[in-house]
ZAMARGU-4260 file (C-alpha; in steps of 0.2 Angstrom, whole numbers, plus 5000, padded with zeros to 4 digits):
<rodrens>
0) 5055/4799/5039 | 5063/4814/5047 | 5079/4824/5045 | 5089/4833/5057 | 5104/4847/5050
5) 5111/4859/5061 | 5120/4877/5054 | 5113/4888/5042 | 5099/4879/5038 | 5087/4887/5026
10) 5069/4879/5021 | 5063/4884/5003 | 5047/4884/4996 | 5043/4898/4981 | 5038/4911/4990
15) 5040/4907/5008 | 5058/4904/5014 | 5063/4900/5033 | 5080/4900/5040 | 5088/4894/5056
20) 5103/4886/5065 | 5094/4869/5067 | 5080/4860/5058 | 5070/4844/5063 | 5057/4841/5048
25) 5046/4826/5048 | 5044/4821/5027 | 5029/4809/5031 | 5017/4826/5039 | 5028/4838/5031
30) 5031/4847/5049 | 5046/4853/5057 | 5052/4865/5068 | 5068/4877/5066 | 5077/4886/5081
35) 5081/4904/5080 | 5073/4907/5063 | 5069/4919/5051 | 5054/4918/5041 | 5047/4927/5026
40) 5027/4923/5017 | 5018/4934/5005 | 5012/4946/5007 | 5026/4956/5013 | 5026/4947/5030
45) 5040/4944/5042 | 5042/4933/5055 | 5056/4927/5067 | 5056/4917/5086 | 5065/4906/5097
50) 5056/4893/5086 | 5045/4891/5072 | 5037/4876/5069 | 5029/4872/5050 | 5014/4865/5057
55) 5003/4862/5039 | 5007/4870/5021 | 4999/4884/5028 | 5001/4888/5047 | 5017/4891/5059
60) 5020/4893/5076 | 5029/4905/5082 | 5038/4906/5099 | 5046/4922/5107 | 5049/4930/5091
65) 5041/4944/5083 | 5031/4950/5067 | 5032/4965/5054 | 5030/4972/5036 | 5047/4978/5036
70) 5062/4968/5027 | 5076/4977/5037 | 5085/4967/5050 | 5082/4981/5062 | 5064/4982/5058
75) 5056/5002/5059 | 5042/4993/5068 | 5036/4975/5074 | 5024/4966/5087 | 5034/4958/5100
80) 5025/4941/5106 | 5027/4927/5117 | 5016/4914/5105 | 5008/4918/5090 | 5001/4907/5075
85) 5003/4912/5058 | 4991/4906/5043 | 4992/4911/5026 | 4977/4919/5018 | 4971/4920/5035
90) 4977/4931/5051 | 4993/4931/5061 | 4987/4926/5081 | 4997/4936/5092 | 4997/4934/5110
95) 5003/4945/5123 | 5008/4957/5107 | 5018/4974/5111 | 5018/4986/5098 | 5037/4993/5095
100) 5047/5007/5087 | 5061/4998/5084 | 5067/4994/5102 | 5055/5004/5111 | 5040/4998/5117
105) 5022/5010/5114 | 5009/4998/5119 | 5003/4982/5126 | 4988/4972/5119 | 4983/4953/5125
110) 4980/4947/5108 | 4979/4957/5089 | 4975/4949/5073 | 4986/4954/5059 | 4982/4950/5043
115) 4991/4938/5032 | 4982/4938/5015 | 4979/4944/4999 | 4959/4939/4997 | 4947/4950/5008
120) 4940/4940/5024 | 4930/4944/5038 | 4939/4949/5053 | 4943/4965/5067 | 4953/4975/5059
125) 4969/4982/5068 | 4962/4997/5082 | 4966/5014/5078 | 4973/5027/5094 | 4970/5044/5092
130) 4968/5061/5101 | 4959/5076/5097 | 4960/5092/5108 | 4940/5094/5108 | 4936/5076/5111
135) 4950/5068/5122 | 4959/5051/5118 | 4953/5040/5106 | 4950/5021/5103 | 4945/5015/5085
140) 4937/4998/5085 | 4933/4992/5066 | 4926/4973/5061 | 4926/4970/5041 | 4912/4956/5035
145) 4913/4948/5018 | 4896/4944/5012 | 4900/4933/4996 | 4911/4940/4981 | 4902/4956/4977
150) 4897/4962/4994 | 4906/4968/5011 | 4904/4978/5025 | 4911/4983/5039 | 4906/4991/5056
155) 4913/5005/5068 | 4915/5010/5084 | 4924/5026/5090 | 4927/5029/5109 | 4932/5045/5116
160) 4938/5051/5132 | 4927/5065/5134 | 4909/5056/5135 | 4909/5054/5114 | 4904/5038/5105
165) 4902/5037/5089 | 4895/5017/5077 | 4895/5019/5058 | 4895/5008/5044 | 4902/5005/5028
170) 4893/4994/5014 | 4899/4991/4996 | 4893/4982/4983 | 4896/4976/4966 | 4883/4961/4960
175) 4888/4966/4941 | 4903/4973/4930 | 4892/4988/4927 | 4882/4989/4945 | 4892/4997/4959
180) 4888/5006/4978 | 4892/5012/4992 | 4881/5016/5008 | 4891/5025/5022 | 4882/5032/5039
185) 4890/5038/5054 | 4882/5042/5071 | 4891/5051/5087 | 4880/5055/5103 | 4888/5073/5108
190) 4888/5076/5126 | 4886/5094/5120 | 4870/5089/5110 | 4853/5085/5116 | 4852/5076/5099
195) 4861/5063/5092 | 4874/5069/5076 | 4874/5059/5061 | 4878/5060/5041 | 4873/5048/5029
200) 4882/5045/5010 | 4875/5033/4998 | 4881/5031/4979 | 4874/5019/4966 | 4879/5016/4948
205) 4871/5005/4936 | 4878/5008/4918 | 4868/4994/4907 | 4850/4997/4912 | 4835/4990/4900
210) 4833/5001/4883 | 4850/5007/4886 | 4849/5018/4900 | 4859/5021/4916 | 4855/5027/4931
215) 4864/5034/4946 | 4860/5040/4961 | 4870/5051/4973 | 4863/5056/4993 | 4872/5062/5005
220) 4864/5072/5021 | 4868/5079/5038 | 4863/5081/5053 | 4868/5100/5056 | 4879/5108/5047
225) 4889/5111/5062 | 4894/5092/5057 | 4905/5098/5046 | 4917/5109/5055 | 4916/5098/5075
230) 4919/5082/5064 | 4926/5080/5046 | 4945/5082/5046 | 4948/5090/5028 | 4949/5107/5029
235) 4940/5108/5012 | 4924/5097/5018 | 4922/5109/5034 | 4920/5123/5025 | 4906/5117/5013
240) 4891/5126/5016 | 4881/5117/5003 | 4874/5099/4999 | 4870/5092/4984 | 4860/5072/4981
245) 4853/5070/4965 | 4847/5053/4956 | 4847/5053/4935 | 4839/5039/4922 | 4846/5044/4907
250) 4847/5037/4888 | 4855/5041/4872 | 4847/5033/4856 | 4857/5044/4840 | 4851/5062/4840
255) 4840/5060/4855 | 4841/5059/4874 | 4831/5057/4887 | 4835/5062/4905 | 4825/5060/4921
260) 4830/5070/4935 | 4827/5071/4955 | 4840/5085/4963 | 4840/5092/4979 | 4853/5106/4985
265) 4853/5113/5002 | 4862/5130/5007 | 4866/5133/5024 | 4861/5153/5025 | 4864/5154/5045
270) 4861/5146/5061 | 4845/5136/5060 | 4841/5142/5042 | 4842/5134/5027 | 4837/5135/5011
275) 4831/5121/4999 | 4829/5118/4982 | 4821/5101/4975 | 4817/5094/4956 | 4802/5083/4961
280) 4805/5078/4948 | 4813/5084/4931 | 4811/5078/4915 | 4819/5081/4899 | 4819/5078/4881
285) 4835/5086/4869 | 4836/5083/4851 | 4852/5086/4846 | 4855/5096/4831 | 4848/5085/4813
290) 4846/5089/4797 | 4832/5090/4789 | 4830/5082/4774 | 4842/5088/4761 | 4841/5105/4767
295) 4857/5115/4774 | 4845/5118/4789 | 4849/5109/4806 | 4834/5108/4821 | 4839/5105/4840
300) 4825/5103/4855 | 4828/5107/4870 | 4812/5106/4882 | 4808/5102/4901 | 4793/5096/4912
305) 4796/5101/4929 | 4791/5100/4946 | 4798/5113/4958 | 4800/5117/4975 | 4810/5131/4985
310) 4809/5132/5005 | 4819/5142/5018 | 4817/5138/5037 | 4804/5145/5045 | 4800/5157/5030
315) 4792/5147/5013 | 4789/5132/5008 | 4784/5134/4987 | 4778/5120/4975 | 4774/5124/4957
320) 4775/5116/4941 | 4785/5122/4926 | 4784/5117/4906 | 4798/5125/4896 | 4803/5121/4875
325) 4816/5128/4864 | 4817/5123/4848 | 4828/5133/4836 | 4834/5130/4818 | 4852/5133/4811
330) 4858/5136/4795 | 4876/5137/4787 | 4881/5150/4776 | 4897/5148/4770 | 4907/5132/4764
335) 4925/5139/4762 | 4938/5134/4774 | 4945/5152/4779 | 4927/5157/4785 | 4913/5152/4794
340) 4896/5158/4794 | 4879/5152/4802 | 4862/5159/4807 | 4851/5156/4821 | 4833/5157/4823
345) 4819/5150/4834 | 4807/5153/4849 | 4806/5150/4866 | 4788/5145/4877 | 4787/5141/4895
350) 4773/5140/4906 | 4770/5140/4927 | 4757/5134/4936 | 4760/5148/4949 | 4768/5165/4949
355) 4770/5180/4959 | 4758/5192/4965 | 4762/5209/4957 | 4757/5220/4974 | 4760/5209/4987
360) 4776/5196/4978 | 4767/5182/4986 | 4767/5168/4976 | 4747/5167/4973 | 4748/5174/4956
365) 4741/5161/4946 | 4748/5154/4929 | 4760/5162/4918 | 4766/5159/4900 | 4782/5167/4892
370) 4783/5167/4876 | 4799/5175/4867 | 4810/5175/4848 | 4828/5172/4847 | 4839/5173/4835
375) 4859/5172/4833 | 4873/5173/4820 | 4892/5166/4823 | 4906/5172/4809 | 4923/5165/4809
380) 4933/5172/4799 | 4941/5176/4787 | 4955/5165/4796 | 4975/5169/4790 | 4989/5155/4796
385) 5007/5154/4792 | 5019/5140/4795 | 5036/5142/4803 | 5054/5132/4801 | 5065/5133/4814
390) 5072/5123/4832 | 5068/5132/4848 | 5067/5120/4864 | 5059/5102/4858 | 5049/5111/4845
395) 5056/5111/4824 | 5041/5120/4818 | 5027/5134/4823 | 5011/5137/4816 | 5001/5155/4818
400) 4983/5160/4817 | 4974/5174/4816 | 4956/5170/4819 | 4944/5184/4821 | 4924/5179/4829
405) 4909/5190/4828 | 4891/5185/4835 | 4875/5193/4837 | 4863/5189/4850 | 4844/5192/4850
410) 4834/5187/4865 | 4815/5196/4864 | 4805/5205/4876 | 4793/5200/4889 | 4785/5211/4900
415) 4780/5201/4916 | 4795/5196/4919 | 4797/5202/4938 | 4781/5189/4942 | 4794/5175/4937
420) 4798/5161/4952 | 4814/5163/4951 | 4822/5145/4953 | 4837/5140/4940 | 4843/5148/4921
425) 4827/5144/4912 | 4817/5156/4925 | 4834/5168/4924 | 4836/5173/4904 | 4833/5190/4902
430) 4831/5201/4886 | 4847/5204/4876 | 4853/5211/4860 | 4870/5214/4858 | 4884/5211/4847
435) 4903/5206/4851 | 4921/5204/4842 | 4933/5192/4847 | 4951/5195/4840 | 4962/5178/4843
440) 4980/5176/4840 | 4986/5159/4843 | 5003/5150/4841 | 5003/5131/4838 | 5021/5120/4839
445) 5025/5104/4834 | 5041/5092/4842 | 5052/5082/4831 | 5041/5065/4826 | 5055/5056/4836
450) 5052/5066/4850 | 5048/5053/4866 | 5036/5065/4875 | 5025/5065/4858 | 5024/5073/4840
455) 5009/5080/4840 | 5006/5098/4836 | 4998/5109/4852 | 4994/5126/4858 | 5008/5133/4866
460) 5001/5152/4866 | 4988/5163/4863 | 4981/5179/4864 | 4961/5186/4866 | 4953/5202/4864
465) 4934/5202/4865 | 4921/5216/4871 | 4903/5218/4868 | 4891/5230/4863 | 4875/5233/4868
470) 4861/5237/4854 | 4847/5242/4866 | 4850/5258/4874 | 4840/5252/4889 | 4852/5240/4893
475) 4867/5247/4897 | 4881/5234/4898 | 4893/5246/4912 | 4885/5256/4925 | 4892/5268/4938
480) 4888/5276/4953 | 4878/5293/4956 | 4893/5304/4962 | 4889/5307/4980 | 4895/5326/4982
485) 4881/5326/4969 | 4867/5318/4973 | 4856/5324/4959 | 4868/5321/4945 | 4865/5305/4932
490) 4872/5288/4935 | 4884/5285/4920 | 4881/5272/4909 | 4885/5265/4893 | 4879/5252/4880
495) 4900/5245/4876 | 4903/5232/4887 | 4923/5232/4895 | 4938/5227/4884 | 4943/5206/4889
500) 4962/5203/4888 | 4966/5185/4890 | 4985/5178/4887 | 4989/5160/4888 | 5009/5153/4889
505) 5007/5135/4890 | 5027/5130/4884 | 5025/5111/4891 | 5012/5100/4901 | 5018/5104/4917
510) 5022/5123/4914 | 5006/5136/4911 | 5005/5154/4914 | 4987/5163/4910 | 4983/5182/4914
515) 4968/5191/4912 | 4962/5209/4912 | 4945/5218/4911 | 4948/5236/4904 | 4934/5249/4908
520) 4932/5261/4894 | 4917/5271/4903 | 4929/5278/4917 | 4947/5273/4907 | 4953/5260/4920
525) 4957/5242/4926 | 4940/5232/4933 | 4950/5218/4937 | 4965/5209/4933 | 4973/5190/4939
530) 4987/5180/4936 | 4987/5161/4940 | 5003/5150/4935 | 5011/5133/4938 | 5027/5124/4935
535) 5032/5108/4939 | 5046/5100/4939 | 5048/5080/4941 | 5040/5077/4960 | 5041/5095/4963
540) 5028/5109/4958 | 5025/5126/4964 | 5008/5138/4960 | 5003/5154/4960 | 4987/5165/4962
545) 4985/5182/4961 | 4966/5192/4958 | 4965/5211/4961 | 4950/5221/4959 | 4947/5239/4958
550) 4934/5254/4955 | 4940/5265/4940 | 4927/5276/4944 | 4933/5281/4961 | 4951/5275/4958
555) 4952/5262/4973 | 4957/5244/4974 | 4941/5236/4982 | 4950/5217/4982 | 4967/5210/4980
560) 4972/5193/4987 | 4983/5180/4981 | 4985/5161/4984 | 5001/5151/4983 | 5002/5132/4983
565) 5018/5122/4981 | 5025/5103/4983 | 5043/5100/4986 | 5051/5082/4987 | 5065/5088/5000
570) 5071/5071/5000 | 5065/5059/4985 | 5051/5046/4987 | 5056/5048/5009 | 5051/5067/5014
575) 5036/5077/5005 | 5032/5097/5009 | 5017/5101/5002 | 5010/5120/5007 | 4996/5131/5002
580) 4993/5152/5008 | 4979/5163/5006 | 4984/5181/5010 | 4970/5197/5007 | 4980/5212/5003
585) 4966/5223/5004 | 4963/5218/5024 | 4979/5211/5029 | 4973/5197/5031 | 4982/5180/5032
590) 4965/5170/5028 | 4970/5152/5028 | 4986/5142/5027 | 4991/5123/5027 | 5005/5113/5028
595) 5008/5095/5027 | 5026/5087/5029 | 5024/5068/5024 | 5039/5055/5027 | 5037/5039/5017
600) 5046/5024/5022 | 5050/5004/5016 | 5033/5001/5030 | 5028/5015/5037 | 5021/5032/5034
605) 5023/5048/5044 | 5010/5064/5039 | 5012/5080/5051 | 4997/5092/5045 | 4995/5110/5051
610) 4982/5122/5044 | 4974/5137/5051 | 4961/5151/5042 | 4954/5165/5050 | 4942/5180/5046
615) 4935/5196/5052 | 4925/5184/5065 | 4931/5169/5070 | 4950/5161/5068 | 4953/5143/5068
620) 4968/5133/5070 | 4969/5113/5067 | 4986/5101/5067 | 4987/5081/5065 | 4998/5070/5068
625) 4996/5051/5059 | 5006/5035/5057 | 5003/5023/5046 | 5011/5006/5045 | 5012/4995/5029
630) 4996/4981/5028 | 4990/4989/5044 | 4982/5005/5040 | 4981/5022/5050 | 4988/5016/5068
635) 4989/5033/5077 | 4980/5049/5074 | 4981/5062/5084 | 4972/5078/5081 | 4971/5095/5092
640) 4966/5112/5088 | 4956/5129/5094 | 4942/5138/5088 | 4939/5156/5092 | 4926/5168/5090
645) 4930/5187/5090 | 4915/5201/5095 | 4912/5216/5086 | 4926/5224/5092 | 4939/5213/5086
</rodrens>
């Protein structure tokens, strides 16, 4: 049976509607085809044509029409095509596709699959155009691979005008609820390179392990650190001068933990020199503060089995072992709620299987073992609070405290400690005995408990005055410098420490001011001083950064930039400004700015990037151009820049 109409005929079926001047549909094979139609499928698909035929529940035909994301009548952009074939949860077949904003044609492909599905499935993925100043035009060729419901992968292939060409892949997996990964390498042959370039990221989770631990393991590596400013795009991964890839098996059973640890961190130091430090690996065991027994005494263990390593290029290459515990026993004082008072005493050992040479610093110095007390006491106290009635903003009531801190801190002696090999903060501690006062003024606010935003009581401000004070004369805690229109005067030197000013102003979530100050009381002057804020408001938010620092003994400012960071929505959810500066005012320097002005459409996306830094040496300057179109991705990149050095005369 078959049934003709002519007018505005519309075909209805949920979530896919065609509509058309005429309609021949055949009820036995439930297939028809409409003239001059409009059609619509999830998700988010839209298709019109001289005709389109319904040729199963889920494929058309499509006939000198055309295909797109966008819902308007006069689409931002579509793929013109003389035939094309549409199948749902599949791909959209077009032939003879021309890419076009709006009327205006930008390219020609033979065929393009366009993807017409909610479900991952295997398929090339849209190419990507691009252009880069260093590297020419570019052609981005992607295929996606499903390999069952927890695994996928997908392979690239980057070609460039100027003799690059770059194959990476992409593999994720996920064969449990608590196992996850990701394996990402990348390799590009560098006409500039007699060596092939490559990186290489791989992260694995597993969070239900046997005995209840979890593991997790995070690599990442490089060929040259070069790689980092010729061919990653974000201005914050080409200027990383360190990598990190570490792998943990850790467990938590009550008081006690156990971690196992490999680490590896590699610093870039300067062409062809790098230096590297590995756990090969670490182990650890940490008690966690119990009581024992009925006593108001509390034990914690901390304690390490190590094995180490520390190489730079073409210098060293050191491997040692290291054994390190620390237990320590705690006791509370005092049970009253206005004061606070505990006490601190244990011990700390640790051992290496190699140590420096006291003549020569050669690490051929044989064993070492450190052996040191420590010892600590924390008041708090006596605290004073007073509560406040009275509306100011959203807030009905205020709460003040005055909470003043004192600590003493013992750290014992041990005299070979320049044969130590240096490595992390266990090698680093050094003896100590000081005391210190911490004066602390805070102001709490509570909302009206119908308040939508929340009734809970926070901080809104405080204030902080500390300083420390050295009890070992041989340990100064400030020290100047010998006066150089006298050489053979003292260097001044004194066991207080400098005076720490810290002011908070946090009236709302997306409002906080903070300012610090270091006061100098050997040479009565500022050490240094910042002042970082933010404020947002809705979509827009604006930053500021400012850090000075100076030489009271010499009265000179030695540093003073500041940093400046704001995002304005200059027309809501359609045009985004988001900028950040760095300026030095001590070497008038504009050292880095960005800028990225983002456009937001119903299927498309615009983002114009622009960011520049520069120093005493060298001056870099980078801009970007993208497009990205709705269930497509990134369609056009174009990227262009210059990189200068400047000689010693700059």
């Amino acid at each position: 049976m078959c049934i003709r109409d002519r007018g505005d005929v519309i075909l209805d079926q949920g979530p896919r509607r065609i509509v058309g001047d005429t309609l021949f549909f055949d009820l036995n094979t439930e297939s028809g085809t409409l003239a001059n139609a409009k059609a619509y499928v999830d998700p988010d698909i839209f298709f019109e044509g001289r005709e389109i035929t319904r040729l199963s529940e889920e494929r058309y035909r499509v006939v000198d029409g055309m295909v797109t994301s966008c819902i308007d009548d006069s689409p931002a952009w579509n793929f013109r095509l003389s035939r094309g074939e549409v199948e749902l949860e599949g791909y959209a077949k077009v032939k003879n596709a021309r890419f076009r904003v709006k009327k205006v044609p930008v390219f020609y492909w033979p065929q393009v699959l366009y993807p017409a599905k909610t479900e991952r499935a295997s398929g090339l993925l849209f190419p990507n155009l691009g252009y880069s100043e260093n590297r020419g035009a570019y052609l981005g060729l992607a295929y996606f691979q499903t390999l069952g419901r927890s695994y996928d992968t997908t392979f690239f292939l980057d070609l460039y005008g100027e003799s690059y060409l770059g194959v990476g892949n992409e593999f994720r997996y996920q064969p449990s609820e608590f196992t996850t990964g990701l394996f990402e390498g990348y390799v590009i042959d560098d006409p500039n390179s007699e060596d092939l370039r490559w990186k290489a990221f791989w992260m694995h989770k597993s969070d239900q392990l046997p005995f209840g631990f979890q593991g997790v393991v995070r690599y990442q590596d490089f060929s040259d650190f070069d790689f980092f400013r010729d061919f990653e795009r974000d201005f914050n991964n080409q200027s990383i001068r360190r990598l990190q890839s570490s792998g943990y098996l850790t467990g938590s059973w009550g008081q006690h933990s156990f971690t196992a640890l490999f680490d590896q961190t590699e610093t870039f130091i300067a062409e062809d020199e790098v230096a590297t430090q590995r756990y090969m690996p670490e182990a650890e065991y940490r008690m966690r503060a119990t009581q024992i027994g009925r006593l108001p005494l509390y034990l914690d263990i901390l304690s390490s089995v190590d094995y180490l390593n520390s190489a730079r290029t073409n210098r060293f290459d050191q491997k040692w072992g290291r054994a390190d515990v620390f237990p320590q026993l705690t006791a509370s004082l005092s049970t009253l709620p206005w004061l606070s008072v505990s006490v601190t005493g244990g011990g700390r050992a640790t051992y290496w299987s190699e140590s420096r040479n006291e003549e020569t610093g050669a690490f051929d110095g044989g064993t070492l073992t450190r052996t040191f007390a420590t010892a600590s006491t924390n008041v708090v106290g006596p605290s004073f609070s007073r509560v406040y009635d009275g509306s100011i903003g959203r807030f009905v009531k205020f709460k003040h405290i005055i909470e003043p801190r004192w600590d003493y801190a013992y750290v014992g002696e041990f005299d070979d400690g320049d044969l130590i090999p240096r490595f992390d903060e266990v090698d680093r501690i050094n003896p100590f005995h000081a005391v210190s006062y911490r004066f602390i003024n805070r102001l709490l606010a509570k909302p009206a408990e119908d308040d939508p935003r929340g009734s809970g009581a926070r901080e809104i401000m405080s204030l902080e005055i500390s300083q420390l004070f050295s009890l070992d004369e041989d340990r100064p805690l400030q020290i100047g410098n010998i006066d150089p229109d006298d050489p053979e005067s003292e260097r001044p030197e004194s066991t207080n420490g400098p005076v720490d000013f810290r002011y908070r102003f946090n009236p709302s979530q997306k409002a906080t001011l903070e300012t610090k100050l270091r006061y100098n009381t050997l040479f009565g002057g500022l050490d240094n001083a910042s002042v970082s804020g933010a404020l947002g408001i809705g979509v827009h938010g604006v930053g500021l950064t400012w850090f000075t620092r100076f030489s009271p003994q010499f009265d000179q400012t030695t540093g003073n930039q500041i940093r400046f960071f704001t995002g304005i929505g200059l027309w809501p959810n359609r045009v985004r400004l988001d900028a950040q500066v760095n300026y030095d005012f001590q070497l008038s320097l504009l050292q880095s700015q960005r800028y990225i002005l983002q456009y937001f459409a119903q299927c498309f996306g615009l983002r114009f990037e622009y960011q520049a830094w520069q120093s005493l040496t060298r001056e870099d300057k980078e801009f970007r151009f993208a497009l990205t179109l709705k269930n497509i991705g990134t369609f056009l990149d174009l990227t262009g820049g210059t990189r200068n050095g400047f000689g010693p005369g700059f």
